[in-house]
C-alpha positions, 0 to 999 in steps of 0.5 A, a space after each residue: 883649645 888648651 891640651 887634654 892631659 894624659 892624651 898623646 895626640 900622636 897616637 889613635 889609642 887617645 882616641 879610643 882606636 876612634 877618629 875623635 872631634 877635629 880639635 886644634 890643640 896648642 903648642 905645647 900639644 902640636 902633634 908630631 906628623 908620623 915620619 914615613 917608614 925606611 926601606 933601606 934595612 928592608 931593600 937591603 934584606 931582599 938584596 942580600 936575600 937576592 944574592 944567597 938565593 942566586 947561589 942555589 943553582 951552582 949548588 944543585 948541580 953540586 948536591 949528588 942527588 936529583 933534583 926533587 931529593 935536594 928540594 927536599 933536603 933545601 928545606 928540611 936542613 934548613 928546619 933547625 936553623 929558623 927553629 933557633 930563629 923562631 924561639 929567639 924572635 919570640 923570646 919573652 913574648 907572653 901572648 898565646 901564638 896561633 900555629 898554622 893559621 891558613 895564610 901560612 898554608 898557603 905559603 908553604 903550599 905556593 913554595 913546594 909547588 914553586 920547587 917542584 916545577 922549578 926542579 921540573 922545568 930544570 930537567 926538561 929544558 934548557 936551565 935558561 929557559 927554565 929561568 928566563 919563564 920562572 922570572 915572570 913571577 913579578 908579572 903574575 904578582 901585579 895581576 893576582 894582586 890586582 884581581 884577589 887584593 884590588 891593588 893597583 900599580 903606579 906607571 913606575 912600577 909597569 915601567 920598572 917591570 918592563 925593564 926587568 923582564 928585558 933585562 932577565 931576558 938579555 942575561 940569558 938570551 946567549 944560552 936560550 933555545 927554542 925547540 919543540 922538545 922543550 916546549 913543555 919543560 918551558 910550561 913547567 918554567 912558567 907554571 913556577 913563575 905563577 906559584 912564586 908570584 903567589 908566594 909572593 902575596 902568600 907570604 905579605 899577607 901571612 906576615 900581618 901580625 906575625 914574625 918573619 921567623 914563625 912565618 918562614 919556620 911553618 910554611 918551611 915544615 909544611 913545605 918539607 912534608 909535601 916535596 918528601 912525599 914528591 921525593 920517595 915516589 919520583 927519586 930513589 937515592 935520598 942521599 949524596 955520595 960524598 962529603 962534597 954533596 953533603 956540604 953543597 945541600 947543608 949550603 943550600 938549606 942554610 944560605 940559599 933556603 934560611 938566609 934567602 928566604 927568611 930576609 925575603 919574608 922580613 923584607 915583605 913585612 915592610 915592602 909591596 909585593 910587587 917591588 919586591 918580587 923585582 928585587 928578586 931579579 937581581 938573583 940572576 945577577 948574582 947567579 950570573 956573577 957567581 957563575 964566573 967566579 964559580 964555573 968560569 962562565 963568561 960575561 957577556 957584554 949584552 948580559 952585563 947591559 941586562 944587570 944595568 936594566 935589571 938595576 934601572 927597573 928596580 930604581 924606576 919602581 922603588 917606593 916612594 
């Protein structure tokens, strides 16, 4: 059958957005089969995501102020830099924006809620424990992901998981305790790990259509809102001391909040949850790394075999 002019079979729009009638088009109409998207940007914005957002411990120990305060400020300094992100993304874009659609409520809902059990389990327990129970997010993205969205996952996936959450473990199973008195600073390690699974999935589905930018700017103010609220009524100095808290909250928002982040909202526009949410294990890597290079905190030859789990898990499990 001779080609249809002015028709690209490489695109539905030929069809009117319908599946037409099979046709066997000639040579010179051959369609082009469609080449499999690339993950190399987008792994590589959650790697780098991963490392700014590993930096966020050191610089809550440095910031001057309690931990709900300089949840706060992570958000609230980092407004006017994915403002500027926002307006240059959607520069020249003509069609109206809806603002705050409810996917991304629910964005800024999970990370405040995420945040303040963070800082919570911070201050009620051990920061490995608390740390060990927030990287059980992957595992609560797999099951919500199955019971809201019906997504199943491959064998790879189950097994890369496994192997990150031994891997977690053996990073931290020199600083890990296990006491009665800790056992609800442990709940609260836990609890953050289910709202960053939720962010997880929050964020995917609030990506559709939209900019990462836009996305990562609204749920950020909403965000700001909520843990101000939690700020003035748990905490009462707002502000750090010295210079040197200003800059480790100023470093917070802009690189551990703007640039973590927002290249992991990117990364989950062209990426599954559940891969990504293993990539992010790599954030305790980097949080061990720069807790020698920083702190003076050694390296164990059982946590350097946990980051090679870590890296196992995430190859395992990498997309297809």
């Amino acid at each position: 059958m001779p080609a249809l002019p002015g028709r690209d079979f490489r695109h539905p729009q030929a069809w009117g957005g319908e599946v037409g009638p099979v046709a066997v088009p000639s040579q010179q109409a051959r369609p082009v089969a469609a080449r499999p998207e690339s993950i190399a940007a987008p792994f590589a914005a959650l790697v780098i995501a991963a490392v700014a957002m590993g930096l966020s411990p050191i610089l809550v120990r440095l910031a001057e102020v309690g931990p709900f305060t300089s949840a706060f400020w992570r958000v609230t300094l980092a407004l006017p830099v994915l403002y500027g992100w926002m307006r240059i993304s959607e520069r020249g874009r003509t069609e109206p924006v809806r603002r705050f659609p409810r996917a991304t409520l629910w964005v800024g809902l999970a990370f405040a809620a995420d945040l303040f059990f963070w800082h919570l389990a911070i201050v009620t327990t051990t920061v490995a424990n608390a740390t060990l129970f927030a990287t059980t997010a992957p595992i609560w993205v797999v099951l919500f992901g199955w019971l809201m969205f019906r997504k199943r996952v491959s064998a790879g996936v189950l097994a890369g998981l496994g192997l990150c959450i031994l891997g977690g473990g053996a990073l931290l199973a020199q600083s890990l305790q296990a006491r009665v008195g800790t056992a609800l600073g442990d709940l609260f390690g836990l609890v953050t790990g289910v709202f960053f699974g939720l962010y997880f999935l929050a964020v995917q589905a609030a990506r559709k259509g939209r900019s990462a930018a836009r996305v990562t700017f609204e749920a950020t103010v909403i965000t700001a809102a909520l843990l101000l609220l939690v700020a003035l009524g748990l905490e009462h100095q707002l502000l750090p001391r010295t210079l040197h808290g200003v800059a480790a909250l100023v470093a917070m928002a802009w690189v551990s909040h703007a640039g973590g982040q927002g290249l992991l909202t990117v990364a989950l526009g062209h990426l599954p949850a559940t891969f990504s949410s293993l990539v992010i294990f790599l954030e305790a890597i980097a949080a061990a790394c720069l807790a020698w290079a920083i702190l003076g905190e050694p390296v164990t030859a059982i946590q350097a075999g946990g980051g090679l789990a870590i890296l196992a898990g995430i190859y395992i499990a990498r997309p297809r």
